[in-house]
PDB file of N, CA, C and O in Angstrom:
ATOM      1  N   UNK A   1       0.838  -1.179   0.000  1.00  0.00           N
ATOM      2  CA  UNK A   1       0.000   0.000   0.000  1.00  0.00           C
ATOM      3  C   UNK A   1       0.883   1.242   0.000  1.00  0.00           C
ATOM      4  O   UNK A   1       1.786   1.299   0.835  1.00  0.00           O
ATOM      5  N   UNK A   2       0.710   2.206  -0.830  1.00  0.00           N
ATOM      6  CA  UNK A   2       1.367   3.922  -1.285  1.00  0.00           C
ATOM      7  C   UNK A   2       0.779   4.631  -0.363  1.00  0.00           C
ATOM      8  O   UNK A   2      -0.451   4.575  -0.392  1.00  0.00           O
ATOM      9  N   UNK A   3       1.325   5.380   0.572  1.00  0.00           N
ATOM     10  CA  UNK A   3       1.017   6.811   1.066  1.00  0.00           C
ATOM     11  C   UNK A   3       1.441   7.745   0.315  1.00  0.00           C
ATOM     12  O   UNK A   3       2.559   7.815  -0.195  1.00  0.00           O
ATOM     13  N   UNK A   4       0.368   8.663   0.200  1.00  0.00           N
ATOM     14  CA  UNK A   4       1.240  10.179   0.118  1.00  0.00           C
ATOM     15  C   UNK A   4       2.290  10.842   0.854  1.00  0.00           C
ATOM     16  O   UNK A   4       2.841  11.874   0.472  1.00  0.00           O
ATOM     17  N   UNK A   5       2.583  10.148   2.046  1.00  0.00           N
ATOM     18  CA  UNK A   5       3.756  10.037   2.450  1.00  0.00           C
ATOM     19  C   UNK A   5       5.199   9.515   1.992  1.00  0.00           C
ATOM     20  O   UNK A   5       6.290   9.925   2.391  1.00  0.00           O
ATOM     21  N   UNK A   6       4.966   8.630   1.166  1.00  0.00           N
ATOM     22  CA  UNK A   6       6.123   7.938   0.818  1.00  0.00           C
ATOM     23  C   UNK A   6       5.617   8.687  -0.211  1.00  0.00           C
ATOM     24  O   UNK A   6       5.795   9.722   0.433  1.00  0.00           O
ATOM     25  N   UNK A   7       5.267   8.985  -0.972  1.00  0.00           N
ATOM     26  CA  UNK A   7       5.377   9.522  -2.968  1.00  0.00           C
ATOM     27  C   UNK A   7       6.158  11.409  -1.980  1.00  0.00           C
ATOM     28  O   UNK A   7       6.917  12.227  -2.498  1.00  0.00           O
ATOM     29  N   UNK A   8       5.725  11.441  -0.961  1.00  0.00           N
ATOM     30  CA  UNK A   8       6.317  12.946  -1.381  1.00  0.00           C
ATOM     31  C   UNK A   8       7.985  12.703  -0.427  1.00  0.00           C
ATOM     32  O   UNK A   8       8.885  13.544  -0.425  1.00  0.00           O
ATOM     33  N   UNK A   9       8.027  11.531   0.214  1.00  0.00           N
ATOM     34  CA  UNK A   9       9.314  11.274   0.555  1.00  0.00           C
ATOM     35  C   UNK A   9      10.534  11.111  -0.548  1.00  0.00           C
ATOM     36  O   UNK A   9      11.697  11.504  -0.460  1.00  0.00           O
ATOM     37  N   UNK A  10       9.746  10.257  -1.827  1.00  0.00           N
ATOM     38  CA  UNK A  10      10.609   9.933  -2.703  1.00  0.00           C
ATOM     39  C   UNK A  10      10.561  11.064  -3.824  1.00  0.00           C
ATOM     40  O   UNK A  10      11.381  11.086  -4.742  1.00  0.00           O
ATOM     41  N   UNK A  11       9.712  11.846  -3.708  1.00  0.00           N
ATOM     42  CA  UNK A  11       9.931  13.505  -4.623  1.00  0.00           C
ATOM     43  C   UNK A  11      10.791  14.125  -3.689  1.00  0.00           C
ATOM     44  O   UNK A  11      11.205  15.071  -4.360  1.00  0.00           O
ATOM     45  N   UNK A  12      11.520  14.247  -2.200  1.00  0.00           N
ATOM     46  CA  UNK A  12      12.174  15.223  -2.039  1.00  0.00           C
ATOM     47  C   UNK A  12      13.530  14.508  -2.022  1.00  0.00           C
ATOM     48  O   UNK A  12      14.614  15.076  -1.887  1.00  0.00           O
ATOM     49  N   UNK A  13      13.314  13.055  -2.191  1.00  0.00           N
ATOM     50  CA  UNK A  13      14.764  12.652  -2.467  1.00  0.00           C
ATOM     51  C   UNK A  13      14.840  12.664  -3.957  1.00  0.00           C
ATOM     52  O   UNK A  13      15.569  11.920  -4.614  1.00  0.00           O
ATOM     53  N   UNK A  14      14.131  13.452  -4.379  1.00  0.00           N
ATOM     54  CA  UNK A  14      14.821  13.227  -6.273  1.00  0.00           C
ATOM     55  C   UNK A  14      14.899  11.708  -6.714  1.00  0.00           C
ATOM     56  O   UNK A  14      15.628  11.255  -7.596  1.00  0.00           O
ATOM     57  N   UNK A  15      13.820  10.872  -5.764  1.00  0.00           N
ATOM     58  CA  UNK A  15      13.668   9.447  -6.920  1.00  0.00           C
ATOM     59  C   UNK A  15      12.900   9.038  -7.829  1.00  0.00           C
ATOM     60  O   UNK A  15      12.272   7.982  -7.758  1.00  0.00           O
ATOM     61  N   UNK A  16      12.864   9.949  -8.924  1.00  0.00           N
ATOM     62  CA  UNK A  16      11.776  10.168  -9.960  1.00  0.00           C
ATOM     63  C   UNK A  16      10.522   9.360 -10.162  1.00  0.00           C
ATOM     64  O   UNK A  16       9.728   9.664 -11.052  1.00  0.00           O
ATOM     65  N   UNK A  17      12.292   7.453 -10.368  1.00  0.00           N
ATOM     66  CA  UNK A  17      11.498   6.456 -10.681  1.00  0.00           C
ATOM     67  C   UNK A  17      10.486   5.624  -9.851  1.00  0.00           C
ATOM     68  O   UNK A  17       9.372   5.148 -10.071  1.00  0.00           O
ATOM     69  N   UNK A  18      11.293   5.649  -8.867  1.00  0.00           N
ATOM     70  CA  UNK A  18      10.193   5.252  -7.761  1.00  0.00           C
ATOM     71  C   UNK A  18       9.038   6.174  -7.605  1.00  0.00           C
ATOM     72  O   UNK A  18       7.920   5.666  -7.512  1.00  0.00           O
ATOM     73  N   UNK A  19       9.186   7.644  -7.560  1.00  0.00           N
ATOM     74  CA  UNK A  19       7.624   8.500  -7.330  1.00  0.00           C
ATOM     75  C   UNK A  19       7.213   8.155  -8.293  1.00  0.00           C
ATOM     76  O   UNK A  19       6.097   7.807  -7.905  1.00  0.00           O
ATOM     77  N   UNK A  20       7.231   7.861  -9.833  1.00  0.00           N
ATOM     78  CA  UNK A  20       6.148   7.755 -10.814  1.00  0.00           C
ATOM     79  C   UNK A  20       5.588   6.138 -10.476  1.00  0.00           C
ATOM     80  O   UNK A  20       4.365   6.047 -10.369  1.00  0.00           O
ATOM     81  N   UNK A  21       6.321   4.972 -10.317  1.00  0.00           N
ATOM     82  CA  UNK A  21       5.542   3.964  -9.901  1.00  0.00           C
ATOM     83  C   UNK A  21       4.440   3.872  -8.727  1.00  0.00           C
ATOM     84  O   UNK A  21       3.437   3.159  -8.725  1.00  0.00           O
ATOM     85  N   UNK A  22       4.891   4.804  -7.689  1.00  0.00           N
ATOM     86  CA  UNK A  22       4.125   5.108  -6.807  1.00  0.00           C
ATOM     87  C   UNK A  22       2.949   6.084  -6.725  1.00  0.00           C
ATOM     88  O   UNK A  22       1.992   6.026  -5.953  1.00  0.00           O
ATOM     89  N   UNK A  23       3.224   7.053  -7.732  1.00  0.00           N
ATOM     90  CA  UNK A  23       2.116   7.824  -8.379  1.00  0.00           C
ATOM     91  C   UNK A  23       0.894   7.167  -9.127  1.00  0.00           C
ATOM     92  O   UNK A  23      -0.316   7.379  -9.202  1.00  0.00           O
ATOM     93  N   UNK A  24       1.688   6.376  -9.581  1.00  0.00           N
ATOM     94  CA  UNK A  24       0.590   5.546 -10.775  1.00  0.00           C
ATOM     95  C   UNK A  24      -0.445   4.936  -9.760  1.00  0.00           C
ATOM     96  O   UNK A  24      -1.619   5.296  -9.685  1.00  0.00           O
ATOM     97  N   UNK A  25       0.233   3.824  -8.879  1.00  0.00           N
ATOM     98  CA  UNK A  25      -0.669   2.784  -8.094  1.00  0.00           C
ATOM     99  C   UNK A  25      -1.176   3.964  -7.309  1.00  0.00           C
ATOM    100  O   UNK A  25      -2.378   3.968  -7.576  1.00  0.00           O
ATOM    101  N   UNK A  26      -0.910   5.091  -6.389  1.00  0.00           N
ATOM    102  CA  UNK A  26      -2.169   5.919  -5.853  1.00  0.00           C
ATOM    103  C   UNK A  26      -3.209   6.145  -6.565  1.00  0.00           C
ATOM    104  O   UNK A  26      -4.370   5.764  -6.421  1.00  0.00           O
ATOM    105  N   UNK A  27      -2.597   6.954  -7.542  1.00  0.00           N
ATOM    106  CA  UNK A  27      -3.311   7.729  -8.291  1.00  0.00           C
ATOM    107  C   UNK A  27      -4.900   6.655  -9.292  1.00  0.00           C
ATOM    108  O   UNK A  27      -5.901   7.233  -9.715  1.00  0.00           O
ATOM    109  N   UNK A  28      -4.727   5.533  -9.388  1.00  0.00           N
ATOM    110  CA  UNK A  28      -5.923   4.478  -9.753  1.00  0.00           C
ATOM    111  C   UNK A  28      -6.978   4.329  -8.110  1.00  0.00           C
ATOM    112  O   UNK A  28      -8.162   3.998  -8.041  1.00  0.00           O
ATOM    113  N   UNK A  29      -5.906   4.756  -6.796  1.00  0.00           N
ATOM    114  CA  UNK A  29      -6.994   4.257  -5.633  1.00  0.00           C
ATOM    115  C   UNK A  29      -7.569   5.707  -5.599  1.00  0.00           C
ATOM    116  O   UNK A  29      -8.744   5.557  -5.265  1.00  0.00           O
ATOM    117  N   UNK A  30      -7.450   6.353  -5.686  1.00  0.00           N
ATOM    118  CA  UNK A  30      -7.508   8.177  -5.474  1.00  0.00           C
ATOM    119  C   UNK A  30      -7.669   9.132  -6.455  1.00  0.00           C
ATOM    120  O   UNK A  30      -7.452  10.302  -6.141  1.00  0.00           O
ATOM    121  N   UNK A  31      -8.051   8.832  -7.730  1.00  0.00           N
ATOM    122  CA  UNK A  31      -7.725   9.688  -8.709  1.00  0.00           C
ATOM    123  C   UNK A  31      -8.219  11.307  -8.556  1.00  0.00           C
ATOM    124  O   UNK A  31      -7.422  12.121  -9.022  1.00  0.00           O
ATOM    125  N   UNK A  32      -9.139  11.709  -8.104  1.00  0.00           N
ATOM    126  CA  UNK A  32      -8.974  12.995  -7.005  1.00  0.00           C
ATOM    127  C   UNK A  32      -8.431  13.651  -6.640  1.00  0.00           C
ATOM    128  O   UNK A  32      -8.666  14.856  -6.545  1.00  0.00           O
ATOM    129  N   UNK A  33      -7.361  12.970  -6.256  1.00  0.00           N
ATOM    130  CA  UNK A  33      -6.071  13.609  -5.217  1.00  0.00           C
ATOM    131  C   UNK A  33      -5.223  15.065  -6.022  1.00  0.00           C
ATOM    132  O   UNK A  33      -5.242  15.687  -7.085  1.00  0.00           O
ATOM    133  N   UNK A  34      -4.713  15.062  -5.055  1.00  0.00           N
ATOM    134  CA  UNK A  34      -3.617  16.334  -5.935  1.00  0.00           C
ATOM    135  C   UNK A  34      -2.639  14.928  -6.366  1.00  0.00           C
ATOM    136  O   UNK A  34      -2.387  14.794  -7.564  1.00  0.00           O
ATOM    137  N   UNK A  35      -2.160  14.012  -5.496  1.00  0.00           N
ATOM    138  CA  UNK A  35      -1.133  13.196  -6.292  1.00  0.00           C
ATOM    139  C   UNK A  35      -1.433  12.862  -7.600  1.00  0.00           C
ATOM    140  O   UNK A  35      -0.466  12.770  -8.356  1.00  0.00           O
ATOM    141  N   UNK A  36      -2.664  12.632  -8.106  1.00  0.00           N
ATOM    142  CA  UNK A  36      -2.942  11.787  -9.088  1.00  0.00           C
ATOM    143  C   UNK A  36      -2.880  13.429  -9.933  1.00  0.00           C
ATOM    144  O   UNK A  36      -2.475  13.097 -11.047  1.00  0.00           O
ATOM    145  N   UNK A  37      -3.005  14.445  -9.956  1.00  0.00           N
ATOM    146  CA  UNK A  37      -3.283  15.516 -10.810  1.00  0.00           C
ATOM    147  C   UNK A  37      -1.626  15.781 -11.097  1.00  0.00           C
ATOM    148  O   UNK A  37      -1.503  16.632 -11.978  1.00  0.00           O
ATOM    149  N   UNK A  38      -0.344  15.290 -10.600  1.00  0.00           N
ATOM    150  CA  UNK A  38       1.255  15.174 -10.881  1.00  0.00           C
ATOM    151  C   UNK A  38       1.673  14.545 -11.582  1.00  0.00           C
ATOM    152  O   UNK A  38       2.582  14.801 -12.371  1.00  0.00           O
ATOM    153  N   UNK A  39       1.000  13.423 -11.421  1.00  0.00           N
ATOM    154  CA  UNK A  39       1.523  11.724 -12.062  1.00  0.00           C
ATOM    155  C   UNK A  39       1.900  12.610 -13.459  1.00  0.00           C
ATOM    156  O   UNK A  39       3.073  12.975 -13.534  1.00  0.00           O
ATOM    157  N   UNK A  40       1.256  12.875 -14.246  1.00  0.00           N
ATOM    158  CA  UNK A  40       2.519  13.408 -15.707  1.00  0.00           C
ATOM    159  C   UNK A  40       3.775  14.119 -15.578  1.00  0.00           C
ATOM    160  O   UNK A  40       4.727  13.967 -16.344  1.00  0.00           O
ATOM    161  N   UNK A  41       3.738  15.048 -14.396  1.00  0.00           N
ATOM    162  CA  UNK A  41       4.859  15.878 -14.394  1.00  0.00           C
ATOM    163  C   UNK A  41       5.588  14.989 -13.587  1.00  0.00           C
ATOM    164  O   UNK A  41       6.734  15.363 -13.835  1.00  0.00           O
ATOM    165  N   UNK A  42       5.740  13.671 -12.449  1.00  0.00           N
ATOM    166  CA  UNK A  42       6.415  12.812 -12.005  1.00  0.00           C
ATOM    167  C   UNK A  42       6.973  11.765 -13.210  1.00  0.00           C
ATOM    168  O   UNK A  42       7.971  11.054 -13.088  1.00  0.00           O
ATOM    169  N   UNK A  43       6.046  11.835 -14.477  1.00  0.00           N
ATOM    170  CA  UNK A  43       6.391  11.038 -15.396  1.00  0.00           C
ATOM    171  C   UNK A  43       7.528  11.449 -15.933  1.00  0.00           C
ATOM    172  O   UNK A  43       8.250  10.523 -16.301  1.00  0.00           O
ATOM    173  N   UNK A  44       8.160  13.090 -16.199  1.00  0.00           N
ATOM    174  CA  UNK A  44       8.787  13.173 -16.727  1.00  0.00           C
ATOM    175  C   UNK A  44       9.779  13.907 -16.085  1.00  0.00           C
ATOM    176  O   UNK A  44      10.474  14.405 -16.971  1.00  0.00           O
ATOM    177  N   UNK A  45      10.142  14.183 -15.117  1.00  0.00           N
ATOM    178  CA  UNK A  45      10.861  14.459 -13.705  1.00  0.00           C
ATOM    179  C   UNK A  45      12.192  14.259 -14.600  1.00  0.00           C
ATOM    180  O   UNK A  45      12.706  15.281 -15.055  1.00  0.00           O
ATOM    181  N   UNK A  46      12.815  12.933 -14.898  1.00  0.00           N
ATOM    182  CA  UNK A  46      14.070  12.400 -14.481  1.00  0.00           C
ATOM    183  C   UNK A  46      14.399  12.978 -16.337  1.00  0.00           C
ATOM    184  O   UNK A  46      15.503  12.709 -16.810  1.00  0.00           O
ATOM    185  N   UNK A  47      13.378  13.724 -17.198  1.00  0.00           N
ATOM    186  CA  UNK A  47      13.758  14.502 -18.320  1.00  0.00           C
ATOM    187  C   UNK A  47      13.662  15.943 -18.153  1.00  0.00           C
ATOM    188  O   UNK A  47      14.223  16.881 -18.720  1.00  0.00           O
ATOM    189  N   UNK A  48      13.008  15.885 -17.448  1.00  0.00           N
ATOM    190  CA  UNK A  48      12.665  17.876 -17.742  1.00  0.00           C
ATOM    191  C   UNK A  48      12.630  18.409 -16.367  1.00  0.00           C
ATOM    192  O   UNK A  48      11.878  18.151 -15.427  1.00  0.00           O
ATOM    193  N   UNK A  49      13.696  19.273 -16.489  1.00  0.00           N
ATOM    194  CA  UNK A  49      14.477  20.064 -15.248  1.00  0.00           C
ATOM    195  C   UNK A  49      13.604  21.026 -14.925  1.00  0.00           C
ATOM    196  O   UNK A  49      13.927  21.702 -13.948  1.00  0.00           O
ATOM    197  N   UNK A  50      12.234  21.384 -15.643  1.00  0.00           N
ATOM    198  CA  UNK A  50      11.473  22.140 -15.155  1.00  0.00           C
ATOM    199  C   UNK A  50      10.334  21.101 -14.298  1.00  0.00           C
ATOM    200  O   UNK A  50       9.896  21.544 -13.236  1.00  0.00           O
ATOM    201  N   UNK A  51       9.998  20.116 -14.634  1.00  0.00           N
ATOM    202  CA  UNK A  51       8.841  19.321 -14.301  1.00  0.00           C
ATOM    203  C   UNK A  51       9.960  18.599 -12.513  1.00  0.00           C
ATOM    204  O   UNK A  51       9.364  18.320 -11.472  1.00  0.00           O
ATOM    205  N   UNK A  52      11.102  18.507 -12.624  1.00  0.00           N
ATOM    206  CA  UNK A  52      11.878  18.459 -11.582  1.00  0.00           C
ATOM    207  C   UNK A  52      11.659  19.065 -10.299  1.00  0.00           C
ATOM    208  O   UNK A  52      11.232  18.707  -9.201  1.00  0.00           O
ATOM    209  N   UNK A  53      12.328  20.638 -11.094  1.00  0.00           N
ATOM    210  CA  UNK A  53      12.112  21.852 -10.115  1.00  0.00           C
ATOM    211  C   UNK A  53      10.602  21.591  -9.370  1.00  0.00           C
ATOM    212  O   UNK A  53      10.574  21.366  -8.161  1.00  0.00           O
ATOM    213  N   UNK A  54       9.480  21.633 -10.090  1.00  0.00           N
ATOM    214  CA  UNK A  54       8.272  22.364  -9.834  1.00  0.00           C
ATOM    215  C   UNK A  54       7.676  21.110  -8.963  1.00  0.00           C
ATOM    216  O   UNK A  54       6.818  21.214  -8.087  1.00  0.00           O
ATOM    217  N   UNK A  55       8.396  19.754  -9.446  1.00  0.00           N
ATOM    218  CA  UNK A  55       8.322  18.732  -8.695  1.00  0.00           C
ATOM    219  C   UNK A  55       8.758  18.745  -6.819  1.00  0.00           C
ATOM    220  O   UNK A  55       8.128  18.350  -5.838  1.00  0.00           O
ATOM    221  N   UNK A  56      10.065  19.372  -6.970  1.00  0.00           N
ATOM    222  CA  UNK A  56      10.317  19.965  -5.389  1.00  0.00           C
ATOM    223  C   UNK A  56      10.130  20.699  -5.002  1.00  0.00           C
ATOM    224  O   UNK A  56      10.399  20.714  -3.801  1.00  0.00           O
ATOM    225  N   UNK A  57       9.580  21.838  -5.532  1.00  0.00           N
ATOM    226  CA  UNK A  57       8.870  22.610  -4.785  1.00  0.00           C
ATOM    227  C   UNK A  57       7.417  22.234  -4.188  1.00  0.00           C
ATOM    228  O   UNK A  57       6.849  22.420  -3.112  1.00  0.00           O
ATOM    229  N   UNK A  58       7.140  21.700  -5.242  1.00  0.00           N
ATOM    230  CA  UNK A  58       5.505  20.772  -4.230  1.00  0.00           C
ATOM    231  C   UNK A  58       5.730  20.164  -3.493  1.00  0.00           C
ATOM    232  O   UNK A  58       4.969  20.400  -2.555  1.00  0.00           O
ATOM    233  N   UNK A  59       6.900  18.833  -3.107  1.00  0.00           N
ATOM    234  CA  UNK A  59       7.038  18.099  -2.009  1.00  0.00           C
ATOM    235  C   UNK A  59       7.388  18.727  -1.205  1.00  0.00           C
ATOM    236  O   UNK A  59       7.135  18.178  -0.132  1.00  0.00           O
ATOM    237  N   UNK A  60       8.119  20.124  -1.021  1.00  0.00           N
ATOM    238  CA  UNK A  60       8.851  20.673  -0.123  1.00  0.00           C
ATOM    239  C   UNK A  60       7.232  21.349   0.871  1.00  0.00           C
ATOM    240  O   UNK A  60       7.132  21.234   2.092  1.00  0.00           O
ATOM    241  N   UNK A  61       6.007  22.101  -0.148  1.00  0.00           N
ATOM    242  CA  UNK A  61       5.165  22.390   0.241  1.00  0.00           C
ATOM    243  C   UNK A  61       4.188  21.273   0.794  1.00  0.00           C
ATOM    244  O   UNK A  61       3.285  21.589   1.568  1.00  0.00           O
ATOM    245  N   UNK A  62       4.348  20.173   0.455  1.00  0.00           N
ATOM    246  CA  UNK A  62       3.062  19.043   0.953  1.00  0.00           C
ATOM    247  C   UNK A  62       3.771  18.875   2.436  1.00  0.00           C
ATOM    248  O   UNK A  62       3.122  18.866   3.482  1.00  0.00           O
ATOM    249  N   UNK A  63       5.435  18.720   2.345  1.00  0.00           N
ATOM    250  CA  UNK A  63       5.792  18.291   3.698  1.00  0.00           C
ATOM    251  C   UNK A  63       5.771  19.137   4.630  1.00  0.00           C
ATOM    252  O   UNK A  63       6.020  18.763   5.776  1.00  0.00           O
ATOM    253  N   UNK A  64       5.510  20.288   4.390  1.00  0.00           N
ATOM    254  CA  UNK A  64       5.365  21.216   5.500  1.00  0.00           C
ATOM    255  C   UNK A  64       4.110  21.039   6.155  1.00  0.00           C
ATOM    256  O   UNK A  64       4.077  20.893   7.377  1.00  0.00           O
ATOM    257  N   UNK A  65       2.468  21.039   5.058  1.00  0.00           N
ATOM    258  CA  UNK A  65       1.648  21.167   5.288  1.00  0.00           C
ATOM    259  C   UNK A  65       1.146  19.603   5.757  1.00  0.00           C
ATOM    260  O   UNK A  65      -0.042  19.368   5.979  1.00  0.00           O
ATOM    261  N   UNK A  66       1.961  18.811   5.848  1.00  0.00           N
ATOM    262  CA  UNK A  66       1.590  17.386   6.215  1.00  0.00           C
ATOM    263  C   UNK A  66       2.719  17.465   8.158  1.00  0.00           C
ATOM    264  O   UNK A  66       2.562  16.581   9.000  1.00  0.00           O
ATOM    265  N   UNK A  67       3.443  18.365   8.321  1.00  0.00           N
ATOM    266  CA  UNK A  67       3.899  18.725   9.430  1.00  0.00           C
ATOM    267  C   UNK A  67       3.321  19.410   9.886  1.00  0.00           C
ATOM    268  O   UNK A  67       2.981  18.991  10.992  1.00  0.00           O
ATOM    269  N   UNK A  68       2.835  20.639   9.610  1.00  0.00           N
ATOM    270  CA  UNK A  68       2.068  21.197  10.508  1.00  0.00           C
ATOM    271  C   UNK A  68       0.510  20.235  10.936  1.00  0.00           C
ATOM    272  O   UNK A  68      -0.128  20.214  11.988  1.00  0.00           O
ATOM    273  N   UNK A  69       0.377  19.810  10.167  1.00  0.00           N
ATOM    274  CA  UNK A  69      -1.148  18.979  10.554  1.00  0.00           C
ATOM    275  C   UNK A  69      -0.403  18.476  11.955  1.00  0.00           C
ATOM    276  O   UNK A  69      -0.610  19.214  12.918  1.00  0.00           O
ATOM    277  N   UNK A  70       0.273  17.542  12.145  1.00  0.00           N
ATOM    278  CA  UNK A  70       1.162  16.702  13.236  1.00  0.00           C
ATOM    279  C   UNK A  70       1.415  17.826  14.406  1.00  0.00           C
ATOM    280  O   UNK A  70       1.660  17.217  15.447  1.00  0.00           O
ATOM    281  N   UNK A  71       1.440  19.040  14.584  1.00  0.00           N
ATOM    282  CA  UNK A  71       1.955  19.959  15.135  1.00  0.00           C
ATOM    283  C   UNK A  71       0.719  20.085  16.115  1.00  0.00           C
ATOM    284  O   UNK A  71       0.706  20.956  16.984  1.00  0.00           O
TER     285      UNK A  71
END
């Protein structure tokens, strides 16, 4: 089972390949989600230094807002 925990663990470690496998299988239980609305730009992460960037800047923002919830 995928958390959005682990897909935004493996977007702030820059593991493209693993977040797009893990994108995919959420994104069929959840298609809703904001994860599932990435899955293309996780698709192409490990090509396009913009879909990268914009890639860490969202995990950097989910993990904050998934810390403060915990707070």
């Amino acid at each position: 089972m995928v958390t959005e925990t682990m897909i935004v663990i493996a977007l702030r470690q820059k593991n493209w390949e693993a977040a797009a496998e893990m994108v995919k299988e959420y994104a069929e239980k959840k298609p809703e989600s904001e994860i599932a609305k990435i899955a293309a730009a996780v698709g192409t992460a490990e090509k396009s230094v913009k879909a990268a960037w914009l890639l860490s800047i969202f995990s950097e923002i989910k993990w904050r807002e998934m810390n403060e919830v915990e707070l």
